[in-house]
C-alpha positions as CSV (number, residue, x, y, z in Angstrom):
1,X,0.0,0.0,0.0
2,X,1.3,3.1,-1.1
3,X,1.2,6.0,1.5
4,X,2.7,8.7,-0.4
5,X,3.1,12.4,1.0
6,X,2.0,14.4,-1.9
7,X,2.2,18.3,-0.2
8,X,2.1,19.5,3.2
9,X,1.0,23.0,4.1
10,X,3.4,26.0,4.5
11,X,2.7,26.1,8.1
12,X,3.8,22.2,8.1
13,X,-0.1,21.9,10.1
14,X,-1.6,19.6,7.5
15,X,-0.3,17.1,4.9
16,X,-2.0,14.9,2.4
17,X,-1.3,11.4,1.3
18,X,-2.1,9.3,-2.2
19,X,-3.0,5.7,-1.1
20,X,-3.6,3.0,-3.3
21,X,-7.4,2.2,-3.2
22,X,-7.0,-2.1,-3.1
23,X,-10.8,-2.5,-2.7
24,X,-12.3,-0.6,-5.4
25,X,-15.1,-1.5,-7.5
26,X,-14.8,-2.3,-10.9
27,X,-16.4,0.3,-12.8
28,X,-18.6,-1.4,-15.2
29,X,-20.3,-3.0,-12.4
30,X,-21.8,-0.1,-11.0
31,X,-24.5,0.4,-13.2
32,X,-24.3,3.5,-14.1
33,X,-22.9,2.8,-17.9
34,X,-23.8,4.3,-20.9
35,X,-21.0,2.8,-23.6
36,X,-21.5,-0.4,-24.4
37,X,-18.4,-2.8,-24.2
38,X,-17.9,-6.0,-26.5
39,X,-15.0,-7.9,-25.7
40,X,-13.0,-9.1,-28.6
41,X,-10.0,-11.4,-26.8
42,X,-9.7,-12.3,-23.6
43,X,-6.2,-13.4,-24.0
44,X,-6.9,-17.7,-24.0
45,X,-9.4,-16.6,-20.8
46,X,-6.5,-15.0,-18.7
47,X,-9.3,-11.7,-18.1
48,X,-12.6,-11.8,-17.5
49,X,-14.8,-10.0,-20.6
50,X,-15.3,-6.2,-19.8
51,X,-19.1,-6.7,-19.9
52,X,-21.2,-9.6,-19.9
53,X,-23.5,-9.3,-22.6
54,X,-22.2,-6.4,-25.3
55,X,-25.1,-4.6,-25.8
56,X,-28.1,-3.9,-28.3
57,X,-25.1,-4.4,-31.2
58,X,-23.5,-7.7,-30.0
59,X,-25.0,-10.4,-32.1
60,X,-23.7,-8.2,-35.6
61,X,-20.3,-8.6,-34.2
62,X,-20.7,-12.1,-33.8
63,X,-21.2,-11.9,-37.7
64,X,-18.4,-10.2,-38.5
65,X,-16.2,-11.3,-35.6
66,X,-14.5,-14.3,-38.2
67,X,-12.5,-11.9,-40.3
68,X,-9.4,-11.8,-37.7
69,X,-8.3,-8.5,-39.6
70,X,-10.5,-6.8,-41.0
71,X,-13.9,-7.4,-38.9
72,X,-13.0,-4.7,-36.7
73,X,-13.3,-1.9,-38.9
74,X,-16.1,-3.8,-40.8
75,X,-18.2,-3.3,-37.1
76,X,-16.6,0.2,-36.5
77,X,-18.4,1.2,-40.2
78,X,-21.6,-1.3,-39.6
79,X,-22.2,1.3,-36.2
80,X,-21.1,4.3,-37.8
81,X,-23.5,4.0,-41.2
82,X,-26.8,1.8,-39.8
83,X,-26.5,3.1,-36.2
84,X,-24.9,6.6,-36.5
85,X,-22.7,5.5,-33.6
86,X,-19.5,5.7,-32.3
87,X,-16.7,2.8,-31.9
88,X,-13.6,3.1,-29.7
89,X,-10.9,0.1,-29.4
90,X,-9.2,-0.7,-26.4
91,X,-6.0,-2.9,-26.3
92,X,-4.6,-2.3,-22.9
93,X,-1.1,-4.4,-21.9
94,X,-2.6,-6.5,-19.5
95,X,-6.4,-6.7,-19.8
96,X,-8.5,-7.7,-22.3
97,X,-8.6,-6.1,-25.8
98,X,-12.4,-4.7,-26.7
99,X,-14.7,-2.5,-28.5
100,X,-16.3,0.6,-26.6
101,X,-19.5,1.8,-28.6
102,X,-22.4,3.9,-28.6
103,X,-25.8,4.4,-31.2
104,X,-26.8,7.6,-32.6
105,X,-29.7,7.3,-30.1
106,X,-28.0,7.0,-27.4
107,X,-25.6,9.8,-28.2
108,X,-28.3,12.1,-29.2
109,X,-30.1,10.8,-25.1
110,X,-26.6,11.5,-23.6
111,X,-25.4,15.4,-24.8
112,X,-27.0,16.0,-28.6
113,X,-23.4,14.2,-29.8
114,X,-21.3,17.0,-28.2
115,X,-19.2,15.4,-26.0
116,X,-19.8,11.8,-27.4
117,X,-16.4,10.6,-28.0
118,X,-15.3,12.1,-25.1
119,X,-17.7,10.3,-22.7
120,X,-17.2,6.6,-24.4
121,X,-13.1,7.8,-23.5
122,X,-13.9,8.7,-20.2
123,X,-15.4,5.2,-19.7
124,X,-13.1,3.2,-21.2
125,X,-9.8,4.8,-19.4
126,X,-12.0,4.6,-16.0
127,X,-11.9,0.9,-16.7
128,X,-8.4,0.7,-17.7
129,X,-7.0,2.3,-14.5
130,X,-9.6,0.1,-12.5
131,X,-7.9,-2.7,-14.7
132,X,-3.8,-1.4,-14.1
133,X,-4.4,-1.3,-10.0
134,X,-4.8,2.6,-10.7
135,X,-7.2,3.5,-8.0
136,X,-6.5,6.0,-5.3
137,X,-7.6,8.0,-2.1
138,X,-6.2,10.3,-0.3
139,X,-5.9,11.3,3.5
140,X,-5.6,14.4,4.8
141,X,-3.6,14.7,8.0
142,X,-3.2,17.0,11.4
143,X,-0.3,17.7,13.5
144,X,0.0,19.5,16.7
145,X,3.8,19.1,17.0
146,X,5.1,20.6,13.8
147,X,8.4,21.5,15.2
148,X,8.7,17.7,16.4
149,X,11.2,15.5,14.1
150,X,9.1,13.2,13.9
151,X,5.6,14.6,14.2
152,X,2.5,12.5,15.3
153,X,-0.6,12.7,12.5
154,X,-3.7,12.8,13.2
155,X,-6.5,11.5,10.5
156,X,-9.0,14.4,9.7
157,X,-10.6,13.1,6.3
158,X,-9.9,10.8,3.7
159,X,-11.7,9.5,0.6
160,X,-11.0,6.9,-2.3
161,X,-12.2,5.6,-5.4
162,X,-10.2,8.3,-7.9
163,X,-9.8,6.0,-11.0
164,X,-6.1,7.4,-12.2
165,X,-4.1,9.4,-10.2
166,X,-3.8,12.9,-11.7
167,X,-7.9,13.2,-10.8
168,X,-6.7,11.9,-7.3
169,X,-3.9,14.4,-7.0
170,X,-5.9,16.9,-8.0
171,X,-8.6,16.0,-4.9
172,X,-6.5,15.9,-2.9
173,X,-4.8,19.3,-2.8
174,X,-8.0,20.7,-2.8
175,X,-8.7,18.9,0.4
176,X,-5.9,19.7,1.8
177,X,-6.6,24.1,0.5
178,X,-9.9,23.1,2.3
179,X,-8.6,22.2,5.8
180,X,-6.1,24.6,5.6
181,X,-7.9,27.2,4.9
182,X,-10.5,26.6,7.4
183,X,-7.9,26.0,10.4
184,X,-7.0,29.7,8.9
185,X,-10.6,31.1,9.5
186,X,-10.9,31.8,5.5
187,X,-12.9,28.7,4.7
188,X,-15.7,26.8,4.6
């Protein structure tokens, strides 16, 4: 378990640390997903398939799924022409390789096709840190002996689940702005 300091306050009152987060959920279980997911190669079984049953699209890639090198972008132009969707590949090092897609409907449902390539991204890398052990928290700390070489810390707040760690960094500091801030009288 990593326990990282990642800042401490000017004052040396607070610090924040990055932990590993070794109990998080898997992110397509929580059932909030829009993108659908259809794995392609689980590498001989070694993972487990992204999700269980593809989506609305999953039986036309069983049709096309034969043609090793081309039935890929023979799906990827199936969704974009008959479904006005989107098709994002994923081949992580270690995890199963798949195919991250979305229907014009459902595009048009989630942000009028804005953001839509940006949301099916969003899920995919959520599940790829999830998949890499990239998971983190962070706990904010207290210290009434900062002149002490060895200071004892006191937990004031902590939280987890950050899927990749510049989001988590990011948290964190602004926890740590909150505390300090607060033990300042200028805050919340």
């Amino acid at each position: 378990m990593s326990d990282d300091v990642l800042t401490t306050t000017e004052d040396g009152r607070f610090r924040v640390r990055l932990v590993r987060d070794e109990d998080a959920a898997n992110p397509r279980e929580d059932g909030d997903n829009l993108v659908h997911v259809i794995t392609i190669d689980t590498h001989l079984g070694q993972y487990e398939p992204v999700d269980k049953d593809g989506g609305p699209l999953a039986a036309e890639w069983e049709c096309l799924k034969w043609n090793r090198w081309e039935g890929i972008d023979l799906f990827t132009r199936y969704v974009a022409t008959e479904h006005g969707g989107i098709v994002l590949e994923s081949a992580p090092e270690k995890g199963p390789r798949s195919l991250w897609y979305m229907t014009n409907e459902e595009i048009l449902d989630l942000d009028r096709g804005l953001l839509s390539e940006g949301y099916i991204e969003a899920e995919k890398e959520e599940y790829e840190a999830w998949l890499a052990g990239d998971v983190w928290g962070f706990v904010v700390e207290e210290t009434a002996d900062r002149e002490s070489a060895k200071p004892e810390w006191q937990h004031v707040d902590s939280f987890s689940g950050y899927y990749g760690g510049p989001d988590a960094r990011a948290q964190a500091r602004e926890a740590l702005r909150f505390y300090a801030g607060r033990a300042a009288g200028t805050g919340a």
